[in-house]
Structures are given as structure tokens and as C-alpha cells.
C-alpha positions as CSV (number, residue, x, y, z in Angstrom):
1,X,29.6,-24.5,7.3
2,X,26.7,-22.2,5.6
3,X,27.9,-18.7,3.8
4,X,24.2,-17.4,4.9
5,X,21.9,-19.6,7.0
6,X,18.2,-17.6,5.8
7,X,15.8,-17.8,8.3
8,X,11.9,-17.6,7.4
9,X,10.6,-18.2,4.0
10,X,8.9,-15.5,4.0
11,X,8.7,-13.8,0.1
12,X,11.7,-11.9,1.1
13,X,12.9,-15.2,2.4
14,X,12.8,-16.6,-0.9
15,X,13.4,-13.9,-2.7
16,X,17.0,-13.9,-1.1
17,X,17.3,-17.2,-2.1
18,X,16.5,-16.7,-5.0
19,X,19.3,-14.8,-5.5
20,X,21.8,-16.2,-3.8
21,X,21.4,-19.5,-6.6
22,X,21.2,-17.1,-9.5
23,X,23.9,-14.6,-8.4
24,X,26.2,-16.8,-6.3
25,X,26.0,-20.4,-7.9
26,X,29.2,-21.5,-5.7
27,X,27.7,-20.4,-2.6
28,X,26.4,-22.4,0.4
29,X,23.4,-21.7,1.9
30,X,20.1,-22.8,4.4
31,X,16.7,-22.0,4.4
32,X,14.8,-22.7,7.6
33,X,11.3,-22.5,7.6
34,X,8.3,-23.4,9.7
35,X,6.6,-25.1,6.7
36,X,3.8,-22.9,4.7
37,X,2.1,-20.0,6.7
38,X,-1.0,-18.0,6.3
39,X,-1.2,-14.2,6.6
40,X,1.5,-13.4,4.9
41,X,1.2,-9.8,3.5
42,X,0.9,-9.9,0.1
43,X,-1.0,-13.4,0.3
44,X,-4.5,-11.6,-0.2
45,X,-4.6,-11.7,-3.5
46,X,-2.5,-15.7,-4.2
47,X,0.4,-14.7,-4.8
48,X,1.9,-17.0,-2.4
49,X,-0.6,-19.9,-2.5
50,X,0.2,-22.5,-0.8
51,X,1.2,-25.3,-3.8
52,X,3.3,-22.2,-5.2
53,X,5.3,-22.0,-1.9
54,X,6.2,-25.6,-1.9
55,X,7.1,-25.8,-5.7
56,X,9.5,-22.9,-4.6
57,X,11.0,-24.5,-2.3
58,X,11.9,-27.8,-4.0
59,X,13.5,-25.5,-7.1
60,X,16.0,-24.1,-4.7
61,X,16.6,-27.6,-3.1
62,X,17.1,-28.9,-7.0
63,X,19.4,-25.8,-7.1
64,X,21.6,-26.6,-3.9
65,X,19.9,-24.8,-1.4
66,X,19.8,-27.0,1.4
67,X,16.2,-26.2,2.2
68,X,15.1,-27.0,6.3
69,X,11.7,-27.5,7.7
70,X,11.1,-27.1,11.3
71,X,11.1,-24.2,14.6
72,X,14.7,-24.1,16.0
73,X,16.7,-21.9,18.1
74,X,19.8,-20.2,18.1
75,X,22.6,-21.6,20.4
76,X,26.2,-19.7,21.6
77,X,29.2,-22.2,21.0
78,X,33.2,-22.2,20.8
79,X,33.0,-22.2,17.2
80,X,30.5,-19.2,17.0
81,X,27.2,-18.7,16.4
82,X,24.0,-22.1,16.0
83,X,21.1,-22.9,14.8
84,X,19.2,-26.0,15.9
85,X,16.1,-27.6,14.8
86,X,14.0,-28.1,18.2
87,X,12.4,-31.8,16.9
88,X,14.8,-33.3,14.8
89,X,17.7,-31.7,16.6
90,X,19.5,-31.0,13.6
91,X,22.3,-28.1,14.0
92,X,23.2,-25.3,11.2
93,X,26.5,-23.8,11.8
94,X,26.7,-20.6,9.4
95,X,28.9,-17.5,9.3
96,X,26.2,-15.4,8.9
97,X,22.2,-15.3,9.7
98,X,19.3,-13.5,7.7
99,X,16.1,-13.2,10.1
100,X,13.3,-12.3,7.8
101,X,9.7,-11.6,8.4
102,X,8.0,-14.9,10.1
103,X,4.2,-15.6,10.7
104,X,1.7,-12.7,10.7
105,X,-1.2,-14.3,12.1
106,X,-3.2,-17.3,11.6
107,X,-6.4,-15.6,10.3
108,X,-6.6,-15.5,6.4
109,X,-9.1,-13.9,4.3
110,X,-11.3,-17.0,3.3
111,X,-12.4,-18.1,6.7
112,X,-14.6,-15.2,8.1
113,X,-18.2,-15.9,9.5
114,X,-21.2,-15.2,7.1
115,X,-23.0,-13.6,9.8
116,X,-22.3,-9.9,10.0
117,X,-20.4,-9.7,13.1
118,X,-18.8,-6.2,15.1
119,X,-14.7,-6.4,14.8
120,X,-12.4,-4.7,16.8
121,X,-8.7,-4.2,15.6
122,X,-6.1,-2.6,17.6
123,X,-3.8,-0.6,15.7
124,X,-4.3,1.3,12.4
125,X,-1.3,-0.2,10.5
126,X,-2.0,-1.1,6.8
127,X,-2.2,-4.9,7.3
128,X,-5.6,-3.7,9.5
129,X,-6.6,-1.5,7.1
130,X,-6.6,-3.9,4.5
131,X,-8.6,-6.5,6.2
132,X,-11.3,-4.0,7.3
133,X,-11.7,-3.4,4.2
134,X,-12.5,-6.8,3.3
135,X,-14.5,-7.2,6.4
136,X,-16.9,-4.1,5.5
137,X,-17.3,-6.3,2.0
138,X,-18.4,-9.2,3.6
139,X,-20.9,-7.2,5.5
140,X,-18.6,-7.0,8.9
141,X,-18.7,-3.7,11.2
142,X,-15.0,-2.4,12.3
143,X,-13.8,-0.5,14.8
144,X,-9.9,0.8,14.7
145,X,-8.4,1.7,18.0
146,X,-5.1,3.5,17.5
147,X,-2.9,5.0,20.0
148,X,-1.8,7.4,17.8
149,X,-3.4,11.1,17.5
150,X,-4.1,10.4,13.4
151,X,-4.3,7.9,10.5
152,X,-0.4,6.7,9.0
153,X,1.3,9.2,11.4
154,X,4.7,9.9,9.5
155,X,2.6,10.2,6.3
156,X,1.6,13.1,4.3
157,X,-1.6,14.6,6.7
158,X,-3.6,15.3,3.1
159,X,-3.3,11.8,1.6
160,X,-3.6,10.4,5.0
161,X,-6.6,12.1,5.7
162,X,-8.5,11.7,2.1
163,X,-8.3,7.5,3.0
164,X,-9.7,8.1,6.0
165,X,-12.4,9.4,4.7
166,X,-12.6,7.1,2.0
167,X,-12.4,3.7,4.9
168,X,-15.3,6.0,7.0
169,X,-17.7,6.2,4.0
170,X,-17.5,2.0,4.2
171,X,-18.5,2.2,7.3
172,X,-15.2,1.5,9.0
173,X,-15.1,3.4,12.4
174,X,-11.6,5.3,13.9
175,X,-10.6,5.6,17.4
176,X,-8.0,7.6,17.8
177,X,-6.0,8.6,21.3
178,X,-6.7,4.9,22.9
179,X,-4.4,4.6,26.1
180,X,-4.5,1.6,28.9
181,X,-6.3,-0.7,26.6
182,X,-7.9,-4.1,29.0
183,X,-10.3,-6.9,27.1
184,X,-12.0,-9.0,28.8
185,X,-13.4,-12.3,26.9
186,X,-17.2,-13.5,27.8
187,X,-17.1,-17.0,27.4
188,X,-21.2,-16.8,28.1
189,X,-21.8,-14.8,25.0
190,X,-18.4,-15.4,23.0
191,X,-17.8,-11.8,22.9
192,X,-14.8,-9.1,23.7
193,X,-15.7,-6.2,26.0
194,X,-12.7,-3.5,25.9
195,X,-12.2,-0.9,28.1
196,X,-9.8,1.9,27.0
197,X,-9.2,5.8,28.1
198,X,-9.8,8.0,25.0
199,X,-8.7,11.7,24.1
200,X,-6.9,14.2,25.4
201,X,-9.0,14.3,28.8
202,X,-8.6,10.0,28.8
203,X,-12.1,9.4,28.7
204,X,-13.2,6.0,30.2
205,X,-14.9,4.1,26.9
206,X,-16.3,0.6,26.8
207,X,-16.9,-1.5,23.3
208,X,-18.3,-4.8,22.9
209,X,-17.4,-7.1,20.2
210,X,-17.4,-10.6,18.5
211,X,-13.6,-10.5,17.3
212,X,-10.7,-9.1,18.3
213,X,-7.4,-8.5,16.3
214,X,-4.6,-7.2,18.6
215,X,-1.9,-9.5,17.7
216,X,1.7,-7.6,17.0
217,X,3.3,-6.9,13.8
218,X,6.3,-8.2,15.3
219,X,7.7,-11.8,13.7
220,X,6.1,-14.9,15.6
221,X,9.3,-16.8,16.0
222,X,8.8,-19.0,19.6
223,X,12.3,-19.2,21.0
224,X,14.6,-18.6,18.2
225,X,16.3,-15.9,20.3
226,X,15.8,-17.1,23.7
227,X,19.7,-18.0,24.3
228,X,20.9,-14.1,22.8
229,X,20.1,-11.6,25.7
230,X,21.5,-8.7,23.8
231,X,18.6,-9.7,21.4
232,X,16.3,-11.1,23.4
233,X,15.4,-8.0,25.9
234,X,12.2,-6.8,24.7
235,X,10.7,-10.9,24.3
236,X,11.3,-11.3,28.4
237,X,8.9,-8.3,28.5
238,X,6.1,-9.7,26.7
239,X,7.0,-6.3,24.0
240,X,7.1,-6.3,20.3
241,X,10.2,-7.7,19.0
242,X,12.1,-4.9,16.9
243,X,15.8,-5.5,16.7
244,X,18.5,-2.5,16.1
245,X,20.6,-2.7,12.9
246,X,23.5,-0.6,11.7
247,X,23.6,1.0,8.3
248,X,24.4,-2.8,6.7
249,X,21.0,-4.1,8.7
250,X,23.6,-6.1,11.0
251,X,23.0,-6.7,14.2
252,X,24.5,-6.4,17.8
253,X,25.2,-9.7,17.0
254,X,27.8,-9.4,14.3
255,X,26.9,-12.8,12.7
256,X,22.7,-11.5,12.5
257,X,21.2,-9.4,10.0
258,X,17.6,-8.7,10.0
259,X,15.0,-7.2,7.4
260,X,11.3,-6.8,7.1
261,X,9.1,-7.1,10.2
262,X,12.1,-7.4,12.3
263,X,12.4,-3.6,12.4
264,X,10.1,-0.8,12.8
265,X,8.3,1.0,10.4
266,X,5.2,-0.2,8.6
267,X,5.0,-3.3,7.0
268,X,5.9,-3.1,3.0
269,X,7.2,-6.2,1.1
270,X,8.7,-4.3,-1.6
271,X,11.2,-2.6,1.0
272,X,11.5,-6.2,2.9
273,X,12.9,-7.8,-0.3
274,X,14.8,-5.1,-0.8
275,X,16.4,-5.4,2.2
276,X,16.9,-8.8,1.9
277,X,18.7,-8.7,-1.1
278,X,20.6,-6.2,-0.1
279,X,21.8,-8.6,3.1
280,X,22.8,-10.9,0.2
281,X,24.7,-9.3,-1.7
282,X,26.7,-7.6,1.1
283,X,27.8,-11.1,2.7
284,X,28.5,-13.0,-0.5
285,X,29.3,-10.6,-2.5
286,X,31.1,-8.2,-0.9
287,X,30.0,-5.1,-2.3
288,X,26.3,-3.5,-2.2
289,X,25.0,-0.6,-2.7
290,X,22.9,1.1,0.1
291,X,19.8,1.3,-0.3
292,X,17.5,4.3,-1.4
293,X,14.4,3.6,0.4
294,X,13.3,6.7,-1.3
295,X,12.9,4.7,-4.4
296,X,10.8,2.1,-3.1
297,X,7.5,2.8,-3.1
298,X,5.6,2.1,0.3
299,X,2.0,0.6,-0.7
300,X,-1.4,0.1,1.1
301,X,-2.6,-3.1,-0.7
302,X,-6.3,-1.5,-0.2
303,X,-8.9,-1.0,-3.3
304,X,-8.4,1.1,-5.0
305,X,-4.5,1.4,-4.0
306,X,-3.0,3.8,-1.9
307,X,0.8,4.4,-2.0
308,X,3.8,6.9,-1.7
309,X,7.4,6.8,-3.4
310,X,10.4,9.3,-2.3
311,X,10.8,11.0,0.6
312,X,7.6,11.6,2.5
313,X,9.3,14.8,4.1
314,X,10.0,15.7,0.2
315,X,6.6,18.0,0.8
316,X,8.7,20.2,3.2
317,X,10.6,21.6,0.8
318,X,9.6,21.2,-2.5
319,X,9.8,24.0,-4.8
320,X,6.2,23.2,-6.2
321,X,2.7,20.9,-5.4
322,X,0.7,19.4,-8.2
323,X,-2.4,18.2,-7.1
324,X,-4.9,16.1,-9.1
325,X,-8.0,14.0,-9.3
326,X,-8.7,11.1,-11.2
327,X,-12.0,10.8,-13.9
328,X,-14.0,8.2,-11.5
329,X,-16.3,8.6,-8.4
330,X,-17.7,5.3,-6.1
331,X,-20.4,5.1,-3.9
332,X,-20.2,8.4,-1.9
333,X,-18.5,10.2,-4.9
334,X,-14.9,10.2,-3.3
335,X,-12.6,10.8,-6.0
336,X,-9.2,9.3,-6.5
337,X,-6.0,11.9,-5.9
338,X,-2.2,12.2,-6.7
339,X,-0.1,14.7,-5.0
340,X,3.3,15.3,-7.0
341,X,6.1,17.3,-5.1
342,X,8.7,19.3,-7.2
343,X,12.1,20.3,-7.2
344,X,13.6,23.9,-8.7
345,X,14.4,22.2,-12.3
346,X,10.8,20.4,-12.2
347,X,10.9,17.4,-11.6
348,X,9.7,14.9,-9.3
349,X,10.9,14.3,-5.8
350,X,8.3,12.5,-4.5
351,X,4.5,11.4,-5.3
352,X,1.4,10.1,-3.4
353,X,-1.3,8.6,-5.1
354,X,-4.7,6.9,-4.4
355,X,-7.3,5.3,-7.0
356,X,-7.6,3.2,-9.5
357,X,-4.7,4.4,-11.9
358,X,-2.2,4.0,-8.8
359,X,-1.2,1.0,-9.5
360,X,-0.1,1.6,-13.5
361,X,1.3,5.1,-12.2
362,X,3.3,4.1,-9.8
363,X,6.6,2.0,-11.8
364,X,5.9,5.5,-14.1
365,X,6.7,7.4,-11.7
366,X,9.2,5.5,-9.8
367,X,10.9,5.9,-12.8
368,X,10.7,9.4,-13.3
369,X,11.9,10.0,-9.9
370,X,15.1,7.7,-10.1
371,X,15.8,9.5,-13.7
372,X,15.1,13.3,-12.8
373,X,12.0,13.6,-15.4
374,X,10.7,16.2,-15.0
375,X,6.5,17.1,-14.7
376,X,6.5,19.0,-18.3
377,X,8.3,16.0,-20.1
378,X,5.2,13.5,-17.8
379,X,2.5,15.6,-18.3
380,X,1.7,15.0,-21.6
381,X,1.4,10.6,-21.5
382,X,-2.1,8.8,-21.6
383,X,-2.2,8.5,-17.9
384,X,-2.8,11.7,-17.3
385,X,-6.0,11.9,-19.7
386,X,-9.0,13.0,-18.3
387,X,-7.5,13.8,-15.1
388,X,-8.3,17.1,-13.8
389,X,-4.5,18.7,-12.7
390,X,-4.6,21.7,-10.0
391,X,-1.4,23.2,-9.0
């Protein structure tokens, strides 16, 4: 029997087994996976290339991990909880399960059509924002259709609203208020034609286009939970799959934890490897500390990068708001902005930031917030040269 049976080797996948063969040498543990996958967040830029991925898995087979390649399913028996293999039939018994993100989609960022063509994306998550963004590069027109009343809803309205700006000037259009979405697919012409009510008064609106992206956010996972009701309730409905966890990210099936795209919230694979590691060390080790998603910074992969890190309702009460703009301006002189939000001693509680210094700011300030540093002590390092600092 398997301490942890990991499901999905997905970076947080790996990244728990990782270090389960670093931290818990003795330990006995599965990885299932579906064999190398495209569209994995994060995979935009090669970190997960394919060669990589399978070099990563034959180090944790050489370290004990018995690694498993194949779709399966979970099965109820006498002796708990199982997971089988659907071709070769082979059965995992473990005491405890990890479901971690699974396949995005199948599209990747290599594969798009030279010819300019009109896209149409349901949903404004990041993962969409991203790749319009690297549509509009390739010449593409996008459309966003969002159910929701604004851009990142949850989000600081400021920041929020200064990247929408930014993803307009490329050319990127928003569609906000979209109810009772149809599409309809033209096999004459190839094309999409979407019908949608729009706005407060539920406008009808009609848009014709050449792709459509509408897949879920949900993990693809076929029939993994098809014998587990309790889990299984929202699949029968054709719905997005988000499972309930407890404080410990358990289940209502004591023996199944979940991370990453299994719950809501945006996808970020900083706070899904988190997550998974916290799973880890909670089964085999017995003892982990919760986890201070306040300290994990949430991250639009876009270009230049947009991110926040602390609590995003931090802004509510802060004592102070430093705003700022960064020495750069790009094609319709859009400059970059950090938001800072202070406590009564000074220091930072939480921090948005977009342009190109976000990336080297944002372990700085990560920092600063875990340590109480306060602005006056951060002030005066190189990053903030040349910035010009309104409060």
C-alpha cells in the first residue's frame, strides 16, 4: 500500500514529489500521469518542455517513486479507497490521494494560424488574458466575453482597471455582462457565430468568429471520479468541477485531498505548489503549517507582468497608499504602476505592481512583507531609482 498515491503530474504534481523523495526518503509513493500534456500554465515560456518533463520523471522513478503512466479511475472496495489504470488494469491501493491540476487544453502557443484570424474567448481569467496577448502579437483580433460586471473581480478595481487599459490599447476587445451565451459552428465557412444577452437591459448581441476558446478551467480528468457521488455531482451536470476542501485541503472523501485547479479561485502555480506541498507534508509528516496565501504572490504571466502579494482586501484598511510609476512608456505611453498599502508602523501589508520591474520587485517585496520592513527602510534601494513615488 502507497503513503500518498499523487495524481497528475502537473508542476505541482512533481513538485510534491519532489519532495516527498527529498523530505521523506522512507516513504512510499505513486505518481499517475496521463503522459506529457500541453497547456499547462506556466509552459509559455519552456519551463516544462516536453524532454524536461520526462527526464523528471525517470529521476523520481531512480529515486523510488513508482512513477504510472495511463487515465484510471477511482473504485470503492472493502479495504478502502482504489485507483485503477483503465488499459492496463493495474490497481493502486493508497491511504491517501493528492488530485492536482490535470490538462488545461490542447492548444499551445506554437500552433496558431499565420493568417490574422478574429478570436473569441469566453471568460476573462488570466490563462485568456495571457494568450490574447500573444494572439494580438501574432497579428490575431480578440474578443473577451466575461459574465462578470469588471476585469479580475476580487481584485484591486485600480490595478485591475490600468491592465485593462493596457490589453485595450493592443487591440484586445472586453465584453463585459455576457448572460445565455449559444455558438453555433458554420461548417460552410469554418466560423463560430455567438449569440449572447449583454448589459444590464440583456441586450441581444451577435459575433462572428474563426476560433473559439470556452473550454473550463476545471481539471480534464475523464472518469477519474465517476464511482464517488459525493464528488462527482457537478460532472453529471456537465458543470465545472470544483471540489470542497476543509482547512487541511481534504476532501469529503477523507482519503482525497485536492490543490490547484481543483478549487476555485484563479489559476496561480505558485499557490498550487504550495498547496501541494503542503498536502505532503501534512500526510507524511504529520505536522504542517497552514498556509499564508497572503504570502504568495498571485501573478498574471502577461508582458510586462502583472501581480499582487498579501491581502487584496489589505487596501480596506491600510493606514497609508503609496502610489508609483515606473521610468518607461510603450506604444500608447501607458506607464508601469505599483500600489503599496501600509500599516500604522509603516510597513507593508500588501503590494500590486505592473511593468517591467515587477518581476525583480516582487521576491523584494515578498520579503518585506513576511519580515515587517517597513516603506522608509525600502525606499531607499536601486529599484526604486527613477521611479516617480506619489502618496
Amino acid at each position: 500500500m502507497y503513503q500518498l498515491v499523487i495524481i497528475g503530474a502537473s508542476p505541482e504534481g512533481l513538485a510534491a514529489a519532489h519532495s516527498c523523495v527529498e523530505q521523506y526518503p522512507a516513504a512510499r509513493i505513486a505518481l499517475v500521469t496521463h503522459g506529457w500534456e500541453r497547456g499547462w500554465s506556466g509552459d509559455r515560456h519552456g519551463e516544462l518542455a516536453e524532454e524536461k518533463f520526462w527526464e523528471q520523471l525517470r529521476l523520481l522513478a531512480a529515486q523510488t517513486v513508482d512513477v504510472v503512466v495511463g487515465e484510471g479511475t477511482f473504485l470503492q472496495a472493502p479495504v478502502g479507497l482504489l485507483y485503477q489504470t483503465e488499459e492496463r488494469k493495474r490497481t493502486l491501493e493508497g491511504e491517501s490521494y493528492l488530485l492536482t491540476s490535470g490538462k488545461v487544453d490542447e492548444e499551445n502557443f506554437n500552433r496558431f494560424s499565420d493568417t490574422p484570424q478574429q478570436w473569441a474567448m469566453v471568460g476573462a481569467l488570466p490563462g485568456n488574458l495571457v494568450l490574447a496577448q500573444e494572439l494580438t502579437k501574432l497579428g490575431h483580433r480578440v474578443t473577451i466575453l466575461s459574465r462578470n460586471s469588471q476585469l479580475l473581480p476580487g481584485e484591486d478595481r485600480e490595478m485591475a482597471a490600468l491592465l485593462q487599459t493596457y490589453l485595450a490599447s493592443l487591440g484586445i476587445e472586453f465584453w463585459f455582462n455576457c448572460r445565455n451565451l449559444v455558438s453555433h459552428y458554420n461548417q460552410s465557412d469554418c466560423t463560430y457565430r455567438l449569440q449572447f444577452n449583454h448589459g444590464c437591459e440583456g441586450d441581444s448581441h451577435h459575433l462572428t468568429v474563426d476560433n473559439l476558446r470556452s473550454k473550463r478551467r476545471s481539471p480534464q480528468y475523464g472518469n477519474l471520479l465517476v464511482n464517488l457521488p459525493e464528488l462527482n455531482d457537478s460532472a453529471s451536470q456537465g458543470q465545472s468541477i470544483y471540489l470542497t476542501v476543509n482547512q487541511n485541503l481534504q476532501t469529503t472523501h477523507g482519503q482525497i485531498y485536492a490543490c490547484g485547479d481543483w478549487l476555485k479561485g484563479y489559476r496561480c502555480p505558485p499557490i498550487a505548489e504550495q498547496e501541494a506541498q503542503y498536502v505532503v507534508h501534512r500526510i507524511l509528516g504529520q505536522d504542517a503549517s497552514p498556509i499564508n496565501y497572503g504570502q504568495i504572490p498571485f501573478t498574471i504571466d502577461l508582458e510586462p507582468l502583472w501581480y499582487r502579494i498579501g491581502d487584496p482586501a489589505a487596501l480596506d484598511y491600510a493606514q497609508k497608499i503609496i502610489r508609483g510609476f515606473e521610468p518607461y512608456s510603450d506604444h500608447c505611453d501607458l506607464r508601469g504602476m505599483y500600489k503599496l498599502a501600509l500599516d500604522s508602523h509603516d510597513r507593508i501589508i500588501s503590494a500590486h505592481w505592473f511593468g517591467p520591474r515587477a518581476r525583480e520587485s516582487m521576491v523584494l517585496l515578498q520579503l518585506a512583507i513576511a519580515k515587517g520592513i517597513s516603506w522608509s527602510e525600502l525606499k531607499p534601494l536601486p529599484l526604486w531609482e527613477n521611479c516617480q513615488t506619489l502618496y
